[in-house]
FIVO-762381 format. One record per residue: z, y, x of N, C-alpha, C, O, CB in turn; residue number from 0; residue in one letter. Coordinates in pm, 1 decimal, decimal comma, padded with zeros to 6 digits. Last residue first. Glycine has a CB too. Layout:
% FIVO-762381
<rolum><n_up>Z</n_up><n_north>Y</n_north><n_east>X</n_east><ca_up>Z</ca_up><ca_north>Y</ca_north><ca_east>X</ca_east><c_up>Z</c_up><c_north>Y</c_north><c_east>X</c_east><o_up>Z</o_up><o_north>Y</o_north><o_east>X</o_east><cb_up>Z</cb_up><cb_north>Y</cb_north><cb_east>X</cb_east><k>NUM</k><r>A</r></rolum>
...
//
This chain:
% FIVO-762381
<rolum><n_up>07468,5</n_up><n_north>16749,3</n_north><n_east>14693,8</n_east><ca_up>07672,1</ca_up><ca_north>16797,5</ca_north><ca_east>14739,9</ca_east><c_up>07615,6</c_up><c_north>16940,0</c_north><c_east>14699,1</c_east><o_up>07689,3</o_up><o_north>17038,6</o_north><o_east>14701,2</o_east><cb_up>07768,6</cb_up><cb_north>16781,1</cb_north><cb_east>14973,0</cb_east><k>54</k><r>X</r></rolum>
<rolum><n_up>07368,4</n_up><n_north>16482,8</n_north><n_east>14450,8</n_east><ca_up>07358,2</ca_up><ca_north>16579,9</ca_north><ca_east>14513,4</ca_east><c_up>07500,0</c_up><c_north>16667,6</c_north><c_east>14563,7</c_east><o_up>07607,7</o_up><o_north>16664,4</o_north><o_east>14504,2</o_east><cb_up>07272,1</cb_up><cb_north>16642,3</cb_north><cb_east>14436,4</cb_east><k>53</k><r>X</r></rolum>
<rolum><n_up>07426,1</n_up><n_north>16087,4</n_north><n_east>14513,4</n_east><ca_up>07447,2</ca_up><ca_north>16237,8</ca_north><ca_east>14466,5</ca_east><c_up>07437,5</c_up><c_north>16347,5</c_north><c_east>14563,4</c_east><o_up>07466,5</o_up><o_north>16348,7</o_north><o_east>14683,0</o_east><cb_up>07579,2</cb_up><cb_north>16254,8</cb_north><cb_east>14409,5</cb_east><k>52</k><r>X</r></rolum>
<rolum><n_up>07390,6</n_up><n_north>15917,9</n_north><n_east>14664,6</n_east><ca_up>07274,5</ca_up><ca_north>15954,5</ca_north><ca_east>14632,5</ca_east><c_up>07320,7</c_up><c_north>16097,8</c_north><c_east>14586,0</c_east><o_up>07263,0</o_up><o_north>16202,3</o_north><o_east>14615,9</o_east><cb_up>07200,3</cb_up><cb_north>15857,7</cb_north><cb_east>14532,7</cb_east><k>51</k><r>X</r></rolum>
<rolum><n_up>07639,1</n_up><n_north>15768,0</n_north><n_east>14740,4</n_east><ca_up>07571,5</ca_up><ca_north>15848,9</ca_north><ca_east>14874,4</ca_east><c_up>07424,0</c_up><c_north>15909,8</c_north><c_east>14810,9</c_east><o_up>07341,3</o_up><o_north>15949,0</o_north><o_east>14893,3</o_east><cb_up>07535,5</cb_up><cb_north>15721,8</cb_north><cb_east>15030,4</cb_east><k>50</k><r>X</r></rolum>
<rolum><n_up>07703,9</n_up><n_north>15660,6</n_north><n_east>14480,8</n_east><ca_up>07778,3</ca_up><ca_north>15771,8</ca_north><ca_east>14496,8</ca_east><c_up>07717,0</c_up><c_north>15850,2</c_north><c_east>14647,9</c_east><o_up>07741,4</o_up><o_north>15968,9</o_north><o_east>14669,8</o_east><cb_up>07944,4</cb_up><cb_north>15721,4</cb_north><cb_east>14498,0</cb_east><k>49</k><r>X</r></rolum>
<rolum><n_up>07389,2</n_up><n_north>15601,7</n_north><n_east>14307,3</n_east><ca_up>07536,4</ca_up><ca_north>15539,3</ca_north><ca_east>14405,7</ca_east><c_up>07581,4</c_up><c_north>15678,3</c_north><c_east>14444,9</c_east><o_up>07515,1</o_up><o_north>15782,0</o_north><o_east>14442,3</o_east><cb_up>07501,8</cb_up><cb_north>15420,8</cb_north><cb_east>14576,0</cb_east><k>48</k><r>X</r></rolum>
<rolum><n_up>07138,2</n_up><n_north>15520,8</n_north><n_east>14140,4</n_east><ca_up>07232,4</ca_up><ca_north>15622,3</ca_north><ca_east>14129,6</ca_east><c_up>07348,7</c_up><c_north>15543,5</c_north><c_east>14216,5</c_east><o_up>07387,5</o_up><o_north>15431,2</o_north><o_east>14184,5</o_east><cb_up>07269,3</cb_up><cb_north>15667,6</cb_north><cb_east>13964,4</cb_east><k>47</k><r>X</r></rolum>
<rolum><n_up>06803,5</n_up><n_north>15493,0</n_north><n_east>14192,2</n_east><ca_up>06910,6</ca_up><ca_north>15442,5</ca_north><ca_east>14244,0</ca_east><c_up>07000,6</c_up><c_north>15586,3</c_north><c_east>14208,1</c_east><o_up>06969,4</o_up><o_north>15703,7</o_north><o_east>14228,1</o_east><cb_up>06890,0</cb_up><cb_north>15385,6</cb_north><cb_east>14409,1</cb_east><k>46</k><r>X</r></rolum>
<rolum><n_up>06579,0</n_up><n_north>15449,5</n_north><n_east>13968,3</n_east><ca_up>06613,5</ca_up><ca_north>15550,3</ca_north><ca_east>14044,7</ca_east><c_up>06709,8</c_up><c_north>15473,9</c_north><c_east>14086,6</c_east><o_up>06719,6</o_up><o_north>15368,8</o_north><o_east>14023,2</o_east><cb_up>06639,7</cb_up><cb_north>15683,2</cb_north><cb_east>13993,5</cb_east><k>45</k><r>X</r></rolum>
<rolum><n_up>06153,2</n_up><n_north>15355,6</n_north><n_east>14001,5</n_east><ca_up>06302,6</ca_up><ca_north>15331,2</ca_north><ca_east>14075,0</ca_east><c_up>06418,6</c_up><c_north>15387,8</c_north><c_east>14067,6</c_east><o_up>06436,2</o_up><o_north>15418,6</o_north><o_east>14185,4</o_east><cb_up>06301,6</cb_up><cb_north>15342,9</cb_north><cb_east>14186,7</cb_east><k>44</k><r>X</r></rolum>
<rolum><n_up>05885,3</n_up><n_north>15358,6</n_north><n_east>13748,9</n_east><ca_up>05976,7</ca_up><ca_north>15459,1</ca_north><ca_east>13881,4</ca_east><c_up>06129,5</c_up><c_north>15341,4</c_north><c_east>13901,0</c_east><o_up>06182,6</o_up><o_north>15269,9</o_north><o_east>13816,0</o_east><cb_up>06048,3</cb_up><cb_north>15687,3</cb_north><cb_east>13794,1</cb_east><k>43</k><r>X</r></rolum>
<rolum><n_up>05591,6</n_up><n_north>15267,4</n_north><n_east>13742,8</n_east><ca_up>05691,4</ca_up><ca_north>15269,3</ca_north><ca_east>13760,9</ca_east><c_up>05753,7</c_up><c_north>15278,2</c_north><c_east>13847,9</c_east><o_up>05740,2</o_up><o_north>15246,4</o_north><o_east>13966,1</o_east><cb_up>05714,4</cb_up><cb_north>15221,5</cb_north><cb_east>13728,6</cb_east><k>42</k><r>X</r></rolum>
<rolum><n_up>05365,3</n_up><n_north>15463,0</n_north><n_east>13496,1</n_east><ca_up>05392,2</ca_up><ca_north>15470,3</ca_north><ca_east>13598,3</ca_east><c_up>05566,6</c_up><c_north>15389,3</c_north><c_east>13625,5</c_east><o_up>05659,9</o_up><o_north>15428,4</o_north><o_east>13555,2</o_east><cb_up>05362,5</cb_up><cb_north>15617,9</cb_north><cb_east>13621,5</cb_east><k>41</k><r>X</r></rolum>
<rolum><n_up>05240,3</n_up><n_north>15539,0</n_north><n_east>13222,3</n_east><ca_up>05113,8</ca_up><ca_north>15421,9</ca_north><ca_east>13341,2</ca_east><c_up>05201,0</c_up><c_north>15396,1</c_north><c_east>13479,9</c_east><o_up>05149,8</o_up><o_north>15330,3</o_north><o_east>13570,4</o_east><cb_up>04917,9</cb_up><cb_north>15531,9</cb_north><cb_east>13412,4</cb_east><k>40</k><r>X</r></rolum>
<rolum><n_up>05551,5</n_up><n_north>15566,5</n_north><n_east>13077,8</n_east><ca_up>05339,1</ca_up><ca_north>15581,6</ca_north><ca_east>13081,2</ca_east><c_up>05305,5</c_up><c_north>15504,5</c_north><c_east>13175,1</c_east><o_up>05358,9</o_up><o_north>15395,5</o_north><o_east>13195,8</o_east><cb_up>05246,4</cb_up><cb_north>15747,4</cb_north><cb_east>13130,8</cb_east><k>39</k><r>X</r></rolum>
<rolum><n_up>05710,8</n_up><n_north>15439,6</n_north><n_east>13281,3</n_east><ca_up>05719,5</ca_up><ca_north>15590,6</ca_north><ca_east>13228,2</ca_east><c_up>05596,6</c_up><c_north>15599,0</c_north><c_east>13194,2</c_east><o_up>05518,5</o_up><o_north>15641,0</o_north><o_east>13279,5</o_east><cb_up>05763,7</cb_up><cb_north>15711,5</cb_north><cb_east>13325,0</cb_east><k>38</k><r>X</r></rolum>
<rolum><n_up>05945,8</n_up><n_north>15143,9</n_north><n_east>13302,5</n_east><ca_up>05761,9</ca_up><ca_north>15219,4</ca_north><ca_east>13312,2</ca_east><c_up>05830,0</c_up><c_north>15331,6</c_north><c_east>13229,8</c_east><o_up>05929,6</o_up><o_north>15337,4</o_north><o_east>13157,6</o_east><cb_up>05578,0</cb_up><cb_north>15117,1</cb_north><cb_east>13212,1</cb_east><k>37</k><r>X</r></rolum>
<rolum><n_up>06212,9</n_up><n_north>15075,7</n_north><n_east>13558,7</n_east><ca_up>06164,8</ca_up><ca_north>15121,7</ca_north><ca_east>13422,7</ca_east><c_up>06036,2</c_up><c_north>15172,7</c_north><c_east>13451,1</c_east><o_up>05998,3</o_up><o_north>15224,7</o_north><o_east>13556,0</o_east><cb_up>06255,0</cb_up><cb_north>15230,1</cb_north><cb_east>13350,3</cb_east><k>36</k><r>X</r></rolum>
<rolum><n_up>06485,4</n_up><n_north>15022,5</n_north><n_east>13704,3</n_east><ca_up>06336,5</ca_up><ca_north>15025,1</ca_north><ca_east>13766,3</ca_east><c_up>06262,0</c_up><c_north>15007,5</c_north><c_east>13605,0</c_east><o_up>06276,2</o_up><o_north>14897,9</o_north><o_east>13550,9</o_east><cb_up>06296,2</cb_up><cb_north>14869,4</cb_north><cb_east>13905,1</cb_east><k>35</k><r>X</r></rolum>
<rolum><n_up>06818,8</n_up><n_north>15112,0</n_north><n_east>13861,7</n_east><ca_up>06695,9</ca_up><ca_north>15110,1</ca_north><ca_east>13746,9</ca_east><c_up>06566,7</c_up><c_north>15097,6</c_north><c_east>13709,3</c_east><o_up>06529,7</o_up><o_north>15207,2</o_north><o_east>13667,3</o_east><cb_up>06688,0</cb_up><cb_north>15175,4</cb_north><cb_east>13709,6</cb_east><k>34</k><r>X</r></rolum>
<rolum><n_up>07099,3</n_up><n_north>15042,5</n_north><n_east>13969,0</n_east><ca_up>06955,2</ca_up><ca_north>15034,3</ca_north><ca_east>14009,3</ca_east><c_up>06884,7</c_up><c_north>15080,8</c_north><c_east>13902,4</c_east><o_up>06972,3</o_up><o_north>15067,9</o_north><o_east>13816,8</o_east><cb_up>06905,7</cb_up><cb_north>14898,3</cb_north><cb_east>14047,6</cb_east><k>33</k><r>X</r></rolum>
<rolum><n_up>07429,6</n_up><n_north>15214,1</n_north><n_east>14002,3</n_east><ca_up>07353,1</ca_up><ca_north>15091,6</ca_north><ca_east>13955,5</ca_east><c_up>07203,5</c_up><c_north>15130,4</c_north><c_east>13992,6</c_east><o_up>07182,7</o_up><o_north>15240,8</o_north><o_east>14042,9</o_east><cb_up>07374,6</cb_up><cb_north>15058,5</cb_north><cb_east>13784,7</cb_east><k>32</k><r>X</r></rolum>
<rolum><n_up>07766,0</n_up><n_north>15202,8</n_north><n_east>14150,7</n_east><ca_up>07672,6</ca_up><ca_north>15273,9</ca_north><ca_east>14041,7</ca_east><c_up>07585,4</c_up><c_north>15147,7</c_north><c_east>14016,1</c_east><o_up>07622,1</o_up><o_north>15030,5</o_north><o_east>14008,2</o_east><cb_up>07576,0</cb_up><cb_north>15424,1</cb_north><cb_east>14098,5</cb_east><k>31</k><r>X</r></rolum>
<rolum><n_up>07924,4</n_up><n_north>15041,7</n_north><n_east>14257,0</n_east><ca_up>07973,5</ca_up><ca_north>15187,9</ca_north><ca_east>14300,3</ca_east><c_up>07820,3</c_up><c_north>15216,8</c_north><c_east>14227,6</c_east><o_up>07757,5</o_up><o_north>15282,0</o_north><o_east>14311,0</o_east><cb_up>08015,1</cb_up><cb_north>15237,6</cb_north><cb_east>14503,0</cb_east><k>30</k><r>X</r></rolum>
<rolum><n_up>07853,1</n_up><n_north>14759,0</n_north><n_east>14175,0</n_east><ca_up>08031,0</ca_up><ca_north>14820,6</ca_north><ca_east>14215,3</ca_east><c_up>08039,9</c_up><c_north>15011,9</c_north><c_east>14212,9</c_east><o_up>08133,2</o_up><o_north>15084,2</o_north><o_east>14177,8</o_east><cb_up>08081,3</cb_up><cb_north>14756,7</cb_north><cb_east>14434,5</cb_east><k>29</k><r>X</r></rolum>
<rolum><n_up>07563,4</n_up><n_north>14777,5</n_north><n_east>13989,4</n_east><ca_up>07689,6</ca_up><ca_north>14759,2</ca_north><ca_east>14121,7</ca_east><c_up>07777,0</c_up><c_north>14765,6</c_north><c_east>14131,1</c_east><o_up>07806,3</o_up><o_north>14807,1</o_north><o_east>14019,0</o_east><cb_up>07708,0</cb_up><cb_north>14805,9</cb_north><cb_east>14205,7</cb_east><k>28</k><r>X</r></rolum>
<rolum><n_up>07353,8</n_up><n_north>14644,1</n_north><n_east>13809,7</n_east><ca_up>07486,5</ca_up><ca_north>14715,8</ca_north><ca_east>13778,1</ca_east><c_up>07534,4</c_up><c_north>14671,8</c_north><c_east>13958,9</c_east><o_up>07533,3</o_up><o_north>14564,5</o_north><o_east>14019,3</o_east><cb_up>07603,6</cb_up><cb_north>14631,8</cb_north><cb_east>13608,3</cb_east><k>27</k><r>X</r></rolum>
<rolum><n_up>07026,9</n_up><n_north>14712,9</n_north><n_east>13706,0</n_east><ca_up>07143,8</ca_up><ca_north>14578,8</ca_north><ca_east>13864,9</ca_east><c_up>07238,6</c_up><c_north>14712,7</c_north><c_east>13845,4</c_east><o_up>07213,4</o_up><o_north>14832,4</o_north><o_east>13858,7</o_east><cb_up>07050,2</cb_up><cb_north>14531,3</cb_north><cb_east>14131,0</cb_east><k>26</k><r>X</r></rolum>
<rolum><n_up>06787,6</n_up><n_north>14679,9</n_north><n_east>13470,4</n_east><ca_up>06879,7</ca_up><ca_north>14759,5</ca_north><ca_east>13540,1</ca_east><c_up>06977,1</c_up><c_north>14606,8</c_north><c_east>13609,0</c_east><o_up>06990,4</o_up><o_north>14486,7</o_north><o_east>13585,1</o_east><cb_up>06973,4</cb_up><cb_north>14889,8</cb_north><cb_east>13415,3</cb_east><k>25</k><r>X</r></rolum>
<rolum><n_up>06458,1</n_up><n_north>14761,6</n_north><n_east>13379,1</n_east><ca_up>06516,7</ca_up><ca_north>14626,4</ca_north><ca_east>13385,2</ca_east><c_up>06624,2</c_up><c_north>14745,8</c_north><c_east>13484,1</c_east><o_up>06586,6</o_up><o_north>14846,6</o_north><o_east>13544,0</o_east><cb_up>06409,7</cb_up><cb_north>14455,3</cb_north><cb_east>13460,7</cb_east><k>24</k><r>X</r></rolum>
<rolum><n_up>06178,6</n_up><n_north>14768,0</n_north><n_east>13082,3</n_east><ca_up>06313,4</ca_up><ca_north>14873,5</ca_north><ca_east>13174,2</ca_east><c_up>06380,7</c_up><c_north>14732,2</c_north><c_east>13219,9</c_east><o_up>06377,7</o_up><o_north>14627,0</o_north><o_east>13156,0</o_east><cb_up>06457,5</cb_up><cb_north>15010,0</cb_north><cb_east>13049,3</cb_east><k>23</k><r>X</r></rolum>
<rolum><n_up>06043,5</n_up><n_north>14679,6</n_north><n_east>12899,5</n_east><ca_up>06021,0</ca_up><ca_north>14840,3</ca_north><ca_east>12964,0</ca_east><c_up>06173,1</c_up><c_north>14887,6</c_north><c_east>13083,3</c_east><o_up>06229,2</o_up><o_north>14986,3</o_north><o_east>13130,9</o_east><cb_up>06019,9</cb_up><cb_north>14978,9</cb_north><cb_east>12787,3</cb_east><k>22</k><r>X</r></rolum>
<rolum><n_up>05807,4</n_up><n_north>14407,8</n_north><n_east>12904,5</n_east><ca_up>05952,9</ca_up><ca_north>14448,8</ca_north><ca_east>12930,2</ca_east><c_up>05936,9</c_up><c_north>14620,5</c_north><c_east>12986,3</c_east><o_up>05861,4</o_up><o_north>14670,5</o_north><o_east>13069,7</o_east><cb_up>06032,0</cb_up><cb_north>14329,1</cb_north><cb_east>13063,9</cb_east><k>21</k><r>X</r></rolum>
<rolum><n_up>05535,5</n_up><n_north>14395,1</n_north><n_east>12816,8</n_east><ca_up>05683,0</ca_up><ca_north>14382,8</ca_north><ca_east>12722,0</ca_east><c_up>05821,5</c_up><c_north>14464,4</c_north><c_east>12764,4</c_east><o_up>05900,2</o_up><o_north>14538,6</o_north><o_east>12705,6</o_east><cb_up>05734,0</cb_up><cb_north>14218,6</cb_north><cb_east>12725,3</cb_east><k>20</k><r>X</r></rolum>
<rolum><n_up>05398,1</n_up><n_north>14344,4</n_north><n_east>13025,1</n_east><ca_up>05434,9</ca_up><ca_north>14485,2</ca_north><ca_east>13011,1</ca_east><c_up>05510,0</c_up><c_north>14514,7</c_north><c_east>12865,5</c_east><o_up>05535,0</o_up><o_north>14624,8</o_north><o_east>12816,4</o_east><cb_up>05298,2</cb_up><cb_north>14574,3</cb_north><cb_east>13026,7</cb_east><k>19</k><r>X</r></rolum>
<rolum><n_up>05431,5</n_up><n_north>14174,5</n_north><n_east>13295,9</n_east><ca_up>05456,8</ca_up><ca_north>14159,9</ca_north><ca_east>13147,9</ca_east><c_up>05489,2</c_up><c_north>14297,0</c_north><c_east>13101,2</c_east><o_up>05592,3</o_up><o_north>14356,0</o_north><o_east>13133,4</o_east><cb_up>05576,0</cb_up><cb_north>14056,5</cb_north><cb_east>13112,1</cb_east><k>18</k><r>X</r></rolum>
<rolum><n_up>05382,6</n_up><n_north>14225,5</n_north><n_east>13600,5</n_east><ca_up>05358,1</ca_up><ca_north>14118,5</ca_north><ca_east>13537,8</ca_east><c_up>05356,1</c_up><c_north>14100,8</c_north><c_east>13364,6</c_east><o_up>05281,7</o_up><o_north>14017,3</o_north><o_east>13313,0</o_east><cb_up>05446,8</cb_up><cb_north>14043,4</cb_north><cb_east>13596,9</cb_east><k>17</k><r>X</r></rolum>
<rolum><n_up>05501,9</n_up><n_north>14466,4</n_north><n_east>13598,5</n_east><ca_up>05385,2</ca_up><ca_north>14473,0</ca_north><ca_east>13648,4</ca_east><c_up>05292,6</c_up><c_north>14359,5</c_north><c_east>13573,0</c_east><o_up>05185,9</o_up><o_north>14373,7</o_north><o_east>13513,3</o_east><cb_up>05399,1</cb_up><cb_north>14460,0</cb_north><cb_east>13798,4</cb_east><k>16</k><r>X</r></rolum>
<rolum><n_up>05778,7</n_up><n_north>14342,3</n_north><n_east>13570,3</n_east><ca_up>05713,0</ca_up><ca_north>14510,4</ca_north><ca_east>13494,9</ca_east><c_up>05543,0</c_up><c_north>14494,0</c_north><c_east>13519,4</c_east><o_up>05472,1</o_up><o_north>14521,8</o_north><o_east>13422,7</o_east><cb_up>05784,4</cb_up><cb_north>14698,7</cb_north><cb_east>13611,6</cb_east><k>15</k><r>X</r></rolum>
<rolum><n_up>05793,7</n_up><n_north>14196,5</n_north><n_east>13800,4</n_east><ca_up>05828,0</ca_up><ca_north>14130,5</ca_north><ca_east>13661,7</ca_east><c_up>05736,8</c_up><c_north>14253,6</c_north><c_east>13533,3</c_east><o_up>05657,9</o_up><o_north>14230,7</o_north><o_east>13441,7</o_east><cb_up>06045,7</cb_up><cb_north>14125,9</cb_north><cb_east>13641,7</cb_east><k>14</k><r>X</r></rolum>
<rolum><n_up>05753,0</n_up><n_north>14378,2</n_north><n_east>13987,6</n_east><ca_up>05640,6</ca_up><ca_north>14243,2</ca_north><ca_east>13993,4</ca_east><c_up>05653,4</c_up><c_north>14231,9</c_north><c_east>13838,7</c_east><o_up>05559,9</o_up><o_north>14250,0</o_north><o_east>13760,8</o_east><cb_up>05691,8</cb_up><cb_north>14071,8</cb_north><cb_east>14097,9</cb_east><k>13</k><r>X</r></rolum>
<rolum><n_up>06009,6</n_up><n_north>14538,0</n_north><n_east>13987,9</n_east><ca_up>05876,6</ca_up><ca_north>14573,4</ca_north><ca_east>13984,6</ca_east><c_up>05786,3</c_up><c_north>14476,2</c_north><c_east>13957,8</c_east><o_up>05718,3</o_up><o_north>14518,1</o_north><o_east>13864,1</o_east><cb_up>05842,4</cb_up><cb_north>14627,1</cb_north><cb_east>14091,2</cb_east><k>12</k><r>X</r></rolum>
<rolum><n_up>06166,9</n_up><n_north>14294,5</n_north><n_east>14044,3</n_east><ca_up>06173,2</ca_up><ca_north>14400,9</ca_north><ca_east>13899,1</ca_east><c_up>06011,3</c_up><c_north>14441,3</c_north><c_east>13882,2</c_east><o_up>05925,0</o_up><o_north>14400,4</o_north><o_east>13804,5</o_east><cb_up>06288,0</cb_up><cb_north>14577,2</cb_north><cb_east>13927,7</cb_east><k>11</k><r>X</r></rolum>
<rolum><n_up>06182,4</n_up><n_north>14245,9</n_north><n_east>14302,6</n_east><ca_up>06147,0</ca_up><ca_north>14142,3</ca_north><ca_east>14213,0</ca_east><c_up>06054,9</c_up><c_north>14178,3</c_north><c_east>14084,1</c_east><o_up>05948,7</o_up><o_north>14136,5</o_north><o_east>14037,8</o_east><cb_up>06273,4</cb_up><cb_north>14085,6</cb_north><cb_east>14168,8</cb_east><k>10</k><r>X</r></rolum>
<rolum><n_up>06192,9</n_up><n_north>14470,2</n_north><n_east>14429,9</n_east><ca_up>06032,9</ca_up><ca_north>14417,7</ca_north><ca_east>14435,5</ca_east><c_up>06009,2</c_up><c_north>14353,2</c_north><c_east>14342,0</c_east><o_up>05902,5</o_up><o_north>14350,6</o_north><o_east>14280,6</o_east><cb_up>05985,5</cb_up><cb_north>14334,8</cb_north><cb_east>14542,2</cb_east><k>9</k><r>X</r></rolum>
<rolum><n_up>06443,3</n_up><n_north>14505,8</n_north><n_east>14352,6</n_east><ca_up>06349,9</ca_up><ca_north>14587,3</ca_north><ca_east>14316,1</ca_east><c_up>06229,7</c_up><c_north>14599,2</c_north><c_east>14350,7</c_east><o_up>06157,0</o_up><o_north>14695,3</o_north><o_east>14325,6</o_east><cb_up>06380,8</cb_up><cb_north>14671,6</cb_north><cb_east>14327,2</cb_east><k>8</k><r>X</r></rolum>
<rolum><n_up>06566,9</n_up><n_north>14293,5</n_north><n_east>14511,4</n_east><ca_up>06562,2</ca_up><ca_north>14303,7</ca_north><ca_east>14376,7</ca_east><c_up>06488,5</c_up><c_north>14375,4</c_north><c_east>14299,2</c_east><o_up>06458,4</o_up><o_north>14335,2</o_north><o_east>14186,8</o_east><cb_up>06651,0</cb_up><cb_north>14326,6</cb_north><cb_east>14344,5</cb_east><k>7</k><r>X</r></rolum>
<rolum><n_up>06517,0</n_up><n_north>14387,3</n_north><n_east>14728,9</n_east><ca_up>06439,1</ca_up><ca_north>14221,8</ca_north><ca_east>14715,9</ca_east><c_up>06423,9</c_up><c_north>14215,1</c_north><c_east>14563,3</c_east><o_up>06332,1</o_up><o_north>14165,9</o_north><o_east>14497,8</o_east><cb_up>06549,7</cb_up><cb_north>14063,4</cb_north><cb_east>14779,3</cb_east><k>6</k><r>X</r></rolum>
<rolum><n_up>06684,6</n_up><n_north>14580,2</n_north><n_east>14782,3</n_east><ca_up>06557,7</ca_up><ca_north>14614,6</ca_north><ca_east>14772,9</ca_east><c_up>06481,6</c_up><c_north>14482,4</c_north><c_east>14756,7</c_east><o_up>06361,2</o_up><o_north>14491,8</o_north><o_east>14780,2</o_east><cb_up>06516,4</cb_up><cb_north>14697,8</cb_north><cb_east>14889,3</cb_east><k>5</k><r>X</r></rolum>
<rolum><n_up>06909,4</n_up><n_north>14464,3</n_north><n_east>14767,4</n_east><ca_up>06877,9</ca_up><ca_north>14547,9</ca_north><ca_east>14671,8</ca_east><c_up>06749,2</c_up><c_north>14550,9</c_north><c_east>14653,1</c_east><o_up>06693,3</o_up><o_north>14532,2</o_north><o_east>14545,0</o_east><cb_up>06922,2</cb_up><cb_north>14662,1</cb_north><cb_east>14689,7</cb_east><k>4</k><r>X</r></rolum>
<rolum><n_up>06926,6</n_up><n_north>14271,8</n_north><n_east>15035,7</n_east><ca_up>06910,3</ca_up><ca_north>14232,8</ca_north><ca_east>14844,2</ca_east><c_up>06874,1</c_up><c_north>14342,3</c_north><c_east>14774,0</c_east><o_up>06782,5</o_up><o_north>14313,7</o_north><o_east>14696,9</o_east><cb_up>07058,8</cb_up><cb_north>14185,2</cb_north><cb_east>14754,8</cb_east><k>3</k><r>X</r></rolum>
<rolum><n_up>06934,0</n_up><n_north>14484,2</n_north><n_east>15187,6</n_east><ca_up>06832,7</ca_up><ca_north>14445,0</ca_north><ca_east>15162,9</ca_east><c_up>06815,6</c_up><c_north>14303,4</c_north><c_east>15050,9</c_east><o_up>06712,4</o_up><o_north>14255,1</o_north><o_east>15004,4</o_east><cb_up>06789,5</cb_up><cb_north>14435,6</cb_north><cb_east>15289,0</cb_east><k>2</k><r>X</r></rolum>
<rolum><n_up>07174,0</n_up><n_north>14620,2</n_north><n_east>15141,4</n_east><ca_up>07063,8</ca_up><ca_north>14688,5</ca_north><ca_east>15116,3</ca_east><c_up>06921,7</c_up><c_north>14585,1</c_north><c_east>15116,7</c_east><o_up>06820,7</o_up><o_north>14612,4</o_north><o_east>15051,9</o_east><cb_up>07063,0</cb_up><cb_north>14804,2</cb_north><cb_east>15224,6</cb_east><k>1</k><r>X</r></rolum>
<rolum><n_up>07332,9</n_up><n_north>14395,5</n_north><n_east>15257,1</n_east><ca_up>07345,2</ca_up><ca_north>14427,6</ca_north><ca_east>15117,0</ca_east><c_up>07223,6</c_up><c_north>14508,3</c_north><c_east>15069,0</c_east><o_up>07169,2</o_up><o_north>14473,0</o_north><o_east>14964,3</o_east><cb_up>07474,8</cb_up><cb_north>14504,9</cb_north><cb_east>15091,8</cb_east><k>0</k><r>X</r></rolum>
//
């Protein structure tokens, strides 16, 4: 499963990289979601799932 995720967020990235129209692309999960978005010159990843939160 982790490694669809991360196939998906090469995809994303390429697609961002490739067309700088698109500012943000999100993968809804079962237990949170992906986000791979430009910030200025820069794009970030965040993963929110319930093993990411801070305890």
């Amino acid at each position: 499963m982790e490694r669809d995720y991360l196939e998906w967020v090469n995809k994303a990235y390429r697609i961002l990289v490739d067309n700088p129209e698109v500012p943000k692309m999100e993968l809804k999960l079962f237990d949170g979601k992906i986000s791979v978005y430009r910030c200025g010159d820069i794009i970030r990843c965040d993963i929110k799932r319930e093993e990411t939160k801070r305890r």
